[in-house]
C-alpha positions as CSV (number, residue, x, y, z in Angstrom):
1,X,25.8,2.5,42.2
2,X,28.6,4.1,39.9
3,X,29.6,1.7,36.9
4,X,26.6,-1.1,37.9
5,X,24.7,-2.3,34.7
6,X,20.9,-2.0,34.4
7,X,20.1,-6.0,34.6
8,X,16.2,-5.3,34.5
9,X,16.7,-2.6,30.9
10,X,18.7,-4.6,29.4
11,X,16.0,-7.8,30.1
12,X,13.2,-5.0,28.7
13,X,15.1,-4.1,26.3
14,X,15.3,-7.9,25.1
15,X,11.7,-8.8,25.6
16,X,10.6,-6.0,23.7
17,X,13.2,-7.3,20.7
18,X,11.9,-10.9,21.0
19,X,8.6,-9.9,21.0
20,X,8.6,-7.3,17.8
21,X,10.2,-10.3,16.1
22,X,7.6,-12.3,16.8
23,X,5.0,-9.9,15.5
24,X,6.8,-9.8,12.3
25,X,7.5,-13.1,12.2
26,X,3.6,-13.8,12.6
27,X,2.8,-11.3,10.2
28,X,4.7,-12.6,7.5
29,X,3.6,-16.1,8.3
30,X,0.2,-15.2,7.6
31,X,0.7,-13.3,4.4
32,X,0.7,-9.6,6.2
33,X,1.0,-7.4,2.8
34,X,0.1,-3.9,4.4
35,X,3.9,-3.8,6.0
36,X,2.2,-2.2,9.3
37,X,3.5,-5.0,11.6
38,X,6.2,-3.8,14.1
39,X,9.2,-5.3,14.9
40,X,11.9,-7.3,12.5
41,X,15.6,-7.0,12.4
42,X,14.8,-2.9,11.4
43,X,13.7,-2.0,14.4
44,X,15.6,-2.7,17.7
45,X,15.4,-1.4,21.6
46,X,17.9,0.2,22.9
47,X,19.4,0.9,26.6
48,X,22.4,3.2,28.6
49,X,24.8,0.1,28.1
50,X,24.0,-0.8,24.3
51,X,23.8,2.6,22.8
52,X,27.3,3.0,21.7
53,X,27.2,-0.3,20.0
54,X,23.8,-0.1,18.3
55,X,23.5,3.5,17.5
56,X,26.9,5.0,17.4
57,X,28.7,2.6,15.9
58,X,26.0,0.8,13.8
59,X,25.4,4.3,12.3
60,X,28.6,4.5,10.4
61,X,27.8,1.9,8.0
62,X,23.6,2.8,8.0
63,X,21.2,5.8,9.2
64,X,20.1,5.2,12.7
65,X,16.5,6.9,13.6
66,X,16.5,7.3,17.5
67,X,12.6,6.9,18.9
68,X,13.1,8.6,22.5
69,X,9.6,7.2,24.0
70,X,7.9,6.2,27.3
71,X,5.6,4.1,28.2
72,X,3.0,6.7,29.5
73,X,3.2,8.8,27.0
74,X,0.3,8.9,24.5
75,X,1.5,10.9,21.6
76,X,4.5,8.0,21.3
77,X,2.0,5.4,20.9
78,X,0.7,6.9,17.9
79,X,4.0,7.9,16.6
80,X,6.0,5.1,17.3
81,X,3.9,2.5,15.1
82,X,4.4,4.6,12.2
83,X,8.0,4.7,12.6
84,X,8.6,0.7,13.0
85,X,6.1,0.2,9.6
86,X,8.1,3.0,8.0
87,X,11.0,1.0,9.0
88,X,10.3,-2.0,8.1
89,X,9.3,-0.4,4.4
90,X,12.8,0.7,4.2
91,X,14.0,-3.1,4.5
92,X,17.3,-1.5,6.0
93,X,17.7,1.6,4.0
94,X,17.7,2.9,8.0
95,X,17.6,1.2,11.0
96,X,14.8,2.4,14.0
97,X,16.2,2.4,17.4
98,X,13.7,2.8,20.0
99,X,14.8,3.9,23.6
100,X,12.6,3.9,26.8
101,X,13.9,7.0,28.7
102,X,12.1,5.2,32.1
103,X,14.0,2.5,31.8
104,X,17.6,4.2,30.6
105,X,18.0,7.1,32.7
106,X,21.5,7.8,31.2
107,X,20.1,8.4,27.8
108,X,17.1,10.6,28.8
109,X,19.6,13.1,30.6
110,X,21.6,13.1,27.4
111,X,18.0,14.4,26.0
112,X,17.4,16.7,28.4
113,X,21.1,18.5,28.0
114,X,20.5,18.6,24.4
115,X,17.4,21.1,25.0
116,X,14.9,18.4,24.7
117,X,11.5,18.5,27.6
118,X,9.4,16.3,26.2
119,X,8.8,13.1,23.8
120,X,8.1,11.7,21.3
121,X,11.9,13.1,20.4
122,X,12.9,11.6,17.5
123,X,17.0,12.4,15.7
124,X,18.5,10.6,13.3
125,X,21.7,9.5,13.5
126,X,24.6,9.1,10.6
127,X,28.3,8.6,10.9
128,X,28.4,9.2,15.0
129,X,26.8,12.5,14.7
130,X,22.8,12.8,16.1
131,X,20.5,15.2,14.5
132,X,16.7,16.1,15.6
133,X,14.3,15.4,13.2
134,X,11.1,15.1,15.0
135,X,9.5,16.5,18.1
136,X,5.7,15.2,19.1
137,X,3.7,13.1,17.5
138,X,2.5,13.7,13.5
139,X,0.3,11.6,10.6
140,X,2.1,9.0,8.4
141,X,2.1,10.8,5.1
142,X,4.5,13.9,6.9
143,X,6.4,12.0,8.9
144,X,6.7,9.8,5.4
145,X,8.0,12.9,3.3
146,X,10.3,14.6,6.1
147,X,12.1,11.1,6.2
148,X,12.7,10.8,2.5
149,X,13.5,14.6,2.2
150,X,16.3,13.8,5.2
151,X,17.1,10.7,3.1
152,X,17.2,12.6,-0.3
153,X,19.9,15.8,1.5
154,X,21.9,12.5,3.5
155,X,22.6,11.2,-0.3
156,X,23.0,14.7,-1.9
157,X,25.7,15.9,0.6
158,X,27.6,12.9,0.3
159,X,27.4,11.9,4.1
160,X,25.1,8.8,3.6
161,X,27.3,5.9,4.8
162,X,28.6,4.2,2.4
163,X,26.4,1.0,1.1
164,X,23.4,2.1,3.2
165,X,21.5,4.1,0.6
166,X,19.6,0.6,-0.5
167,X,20.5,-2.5,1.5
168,X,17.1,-4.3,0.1
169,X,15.3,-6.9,2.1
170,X,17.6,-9.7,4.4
171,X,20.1,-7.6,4.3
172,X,22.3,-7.3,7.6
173,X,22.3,-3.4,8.1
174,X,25.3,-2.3,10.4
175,X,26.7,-5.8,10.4
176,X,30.3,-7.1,10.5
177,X,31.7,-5.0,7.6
178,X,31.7,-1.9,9.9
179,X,34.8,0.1,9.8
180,X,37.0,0.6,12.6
181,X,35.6,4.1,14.4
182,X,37.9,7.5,13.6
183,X,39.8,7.9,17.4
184,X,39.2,11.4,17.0
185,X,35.8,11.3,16.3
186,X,34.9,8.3,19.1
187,X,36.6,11.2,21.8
188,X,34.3,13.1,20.9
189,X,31.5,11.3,20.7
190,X,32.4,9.6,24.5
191,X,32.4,12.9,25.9
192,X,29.0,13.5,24.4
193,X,28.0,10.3,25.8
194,X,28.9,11.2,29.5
195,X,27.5,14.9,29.3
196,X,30.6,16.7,28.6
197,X,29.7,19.3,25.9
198,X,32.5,20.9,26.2
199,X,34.8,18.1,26.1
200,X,32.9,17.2,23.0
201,X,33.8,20.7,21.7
202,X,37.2,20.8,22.2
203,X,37.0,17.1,20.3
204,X,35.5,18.3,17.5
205,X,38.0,21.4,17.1
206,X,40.6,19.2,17.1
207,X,39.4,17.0,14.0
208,X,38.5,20.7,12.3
209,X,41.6,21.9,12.9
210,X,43.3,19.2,11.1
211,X,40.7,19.7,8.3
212,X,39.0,22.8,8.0
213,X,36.6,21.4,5.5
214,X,35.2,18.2,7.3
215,X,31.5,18.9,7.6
216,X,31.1,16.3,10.1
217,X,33.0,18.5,12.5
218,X,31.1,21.5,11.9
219,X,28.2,20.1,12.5
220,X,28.9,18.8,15.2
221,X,30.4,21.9,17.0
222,X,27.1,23.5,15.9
223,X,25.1,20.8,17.9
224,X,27.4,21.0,20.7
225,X,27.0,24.7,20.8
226,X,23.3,24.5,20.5
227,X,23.1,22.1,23.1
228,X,25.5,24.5,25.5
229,X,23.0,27.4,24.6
230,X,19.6,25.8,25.6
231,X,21.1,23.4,28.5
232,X,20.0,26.1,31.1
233,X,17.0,27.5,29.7
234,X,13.3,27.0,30.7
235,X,11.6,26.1,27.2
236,X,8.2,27.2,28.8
237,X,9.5,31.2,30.1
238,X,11.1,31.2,26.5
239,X,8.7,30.3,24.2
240,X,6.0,32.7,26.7
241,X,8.3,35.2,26.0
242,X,9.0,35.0,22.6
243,X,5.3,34.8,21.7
244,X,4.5,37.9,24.4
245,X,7.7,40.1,22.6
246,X,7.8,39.4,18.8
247,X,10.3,42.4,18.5
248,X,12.3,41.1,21.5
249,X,15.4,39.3,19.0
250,X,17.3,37.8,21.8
251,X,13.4,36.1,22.7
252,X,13.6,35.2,19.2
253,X,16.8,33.5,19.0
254,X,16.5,31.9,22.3
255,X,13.1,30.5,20.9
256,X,14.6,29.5,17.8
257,X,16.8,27.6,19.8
258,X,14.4,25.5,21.7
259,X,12.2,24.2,18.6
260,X,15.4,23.1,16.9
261,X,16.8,20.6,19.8
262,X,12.6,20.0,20.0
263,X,12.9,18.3,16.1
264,X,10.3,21.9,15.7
265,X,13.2,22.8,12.9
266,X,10.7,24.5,10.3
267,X,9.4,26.4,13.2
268,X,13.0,27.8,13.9
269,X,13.7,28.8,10.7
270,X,10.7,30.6,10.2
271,X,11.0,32.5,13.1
272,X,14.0,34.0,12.5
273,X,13.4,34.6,8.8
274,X,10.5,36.7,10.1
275,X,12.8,38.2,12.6
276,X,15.1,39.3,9.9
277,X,12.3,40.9,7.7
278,X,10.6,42.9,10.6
279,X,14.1,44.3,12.4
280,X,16.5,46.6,11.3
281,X,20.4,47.4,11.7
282,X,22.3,45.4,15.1
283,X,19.3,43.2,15.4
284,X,18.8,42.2,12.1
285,X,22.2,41.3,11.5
286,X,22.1,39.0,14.7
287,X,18.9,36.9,13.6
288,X,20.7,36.9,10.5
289,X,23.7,35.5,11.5
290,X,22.0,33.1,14.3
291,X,20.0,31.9,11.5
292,X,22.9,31.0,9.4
293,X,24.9,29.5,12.6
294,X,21.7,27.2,12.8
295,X,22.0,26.1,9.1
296,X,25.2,24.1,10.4
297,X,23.2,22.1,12.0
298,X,21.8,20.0,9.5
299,X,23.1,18.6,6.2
300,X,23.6,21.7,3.7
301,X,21.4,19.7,1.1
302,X,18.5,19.5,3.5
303,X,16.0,21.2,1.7
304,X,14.6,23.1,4.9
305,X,18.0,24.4,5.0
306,X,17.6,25.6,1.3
307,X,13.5,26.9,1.6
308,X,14.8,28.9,4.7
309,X,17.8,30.0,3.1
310,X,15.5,31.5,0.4
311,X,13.4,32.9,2.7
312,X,16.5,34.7,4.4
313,X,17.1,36.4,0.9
314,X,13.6,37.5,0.4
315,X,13.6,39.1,3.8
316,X,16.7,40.7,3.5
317,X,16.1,41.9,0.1
């Protein structure tokens, strides 16, 4: 039914919250020093009804990573351990938001229009605006060193909400001092929520065309674009193709696409860096330039933004 609330996700939702607290709270009881238990006030489940509030919103004041997971899926049961230890390292440096697409249908269309087939999908979330980090599962120590390099570029480019950078332990991440949200940015960011990426364009215009120089915006018309791009693609035919055609750039770009809403974002670079260094004249200059429409994406200080961008100069000269 239109409008009716999820009773039985929302219940989910909270018996998987009472229970992570639980485990933490046992842990620390009995001395736990290895920081591996899950749960705690860092980590927190997520449904249709309480994204807005939990993610959007909370985000604003601190870093939101989004865990897109399933019960039945394998590879999130490895990843999503490390991700509530990492978490509950950080002591609320970030906050982990985990989100059973079974159970929340709502959200895991909002995946799947971003380009995303399959989970673990993991984006992080600052100021309103959702980025992919992380698509399938991957050891500790890399999942470790993409987070701090996201962490590092966050606080370089000046777009790490304010206070969040080191909250320390009992801290109240996202709490009551949140700051009313920007209208023009929460119009954008409802029309993301009901699937309207074109809505969510014209939003985001809006806010640039009052200030050509927020990066917020940009990015944000980049995902929006992205998302538009790969929304009626088949990720298997493209990547088949791609692989089959290495000289084929439009395979290439369209590939590129797919592994950056997949969290694959090393992969996409790469690609098209190689693209660049093996084509000449009209195709050249559209990797190029799809490559540098892609660097919008993410944070300019990212440094997979700035190893790609050097790889971009090497290939062209």
């Amino acid at each position: 039914m239109h409008g009716a609330i999820d009773l039985g996700a929302r219940q989910a939702a909270a018996k998987k919250q009472q229970e992570r607290q639980a485990r933490a709270e046992a842990a620390g009881a009995s001395g736990a020093a290895d920081g591996a238990a899950g749960g705690g006030q860092y980590v927190i489940d997520v449904t249709d009804q309480t994204f807005n509030t939990d993610v959007v919103e909370r985000s604003r004041t601190v870093p939101v990573l989004v865990d897109f997971w399933a019960e039945w899926c394998g590879p999130c049961k490895q990843l999503g351990p490390i991700l509530e230890k990492l978490a509950n390292e950080a002591a609320g440096a970030w906050i982990l938001a985990k989100i059973d697409i079974d159970a929340n249908p709502a959200l895991a269309q909002y995946m799947q229009q971003m380009g995303v087939r399959g989970i673990p999908f993991v984006a992080m979330v600052v100021g309103g605006q959702m980025m992919p980090f992380l698509n399938g599962a991957a050891p500790e120590p890399q999942v470790r060193q993409a987070l701090d390099q996201l962490m590092a570029a966050l606080v370089q480019e000046g777009i790490m909400p304010e206070g969040a950078a080191a909250p320390g332990p009992g801290a109240e991440p996202g709490g009551p001092q949140q700051p009313p949200a920007d209208p023009m940015y929460t119009e954008a960011e409802e029309a993301l929520q009901r699937g309207d990426l074109d809505g969510a364009k014209a939003a985001f215009q809006r806010i640039l065309d009052a200030n050509p120089a927020d990066t917020e915006a940009k990015r944000g018309i980049a995902l929006v674009e992205l998302s538009l791009r790969v929304r009626t693609l088949d990720a298997q035919q493209v990547m088949t193709r791609a692989d089959a055609e290495p000289g084929d750039v439009q395979a290439q770009i369209q590939a590129a696409d797919i592994e950056l809403v997949s969290g694959r974002i090393e992969a996409a670079f790469d690609r098209l860096v190689g693209a660049v260094r093996r084509t000449a004249g009209d195709d050249r200059d559209s990797a190029r330039k799809h490559l540098l429409g892609l660097f919008e994406v993410l944070p300019a200080e990212d440094p997979r933004v700035g190893k790609a961008r050097r790889g971009l100069q090497s290939a062209l000269f």
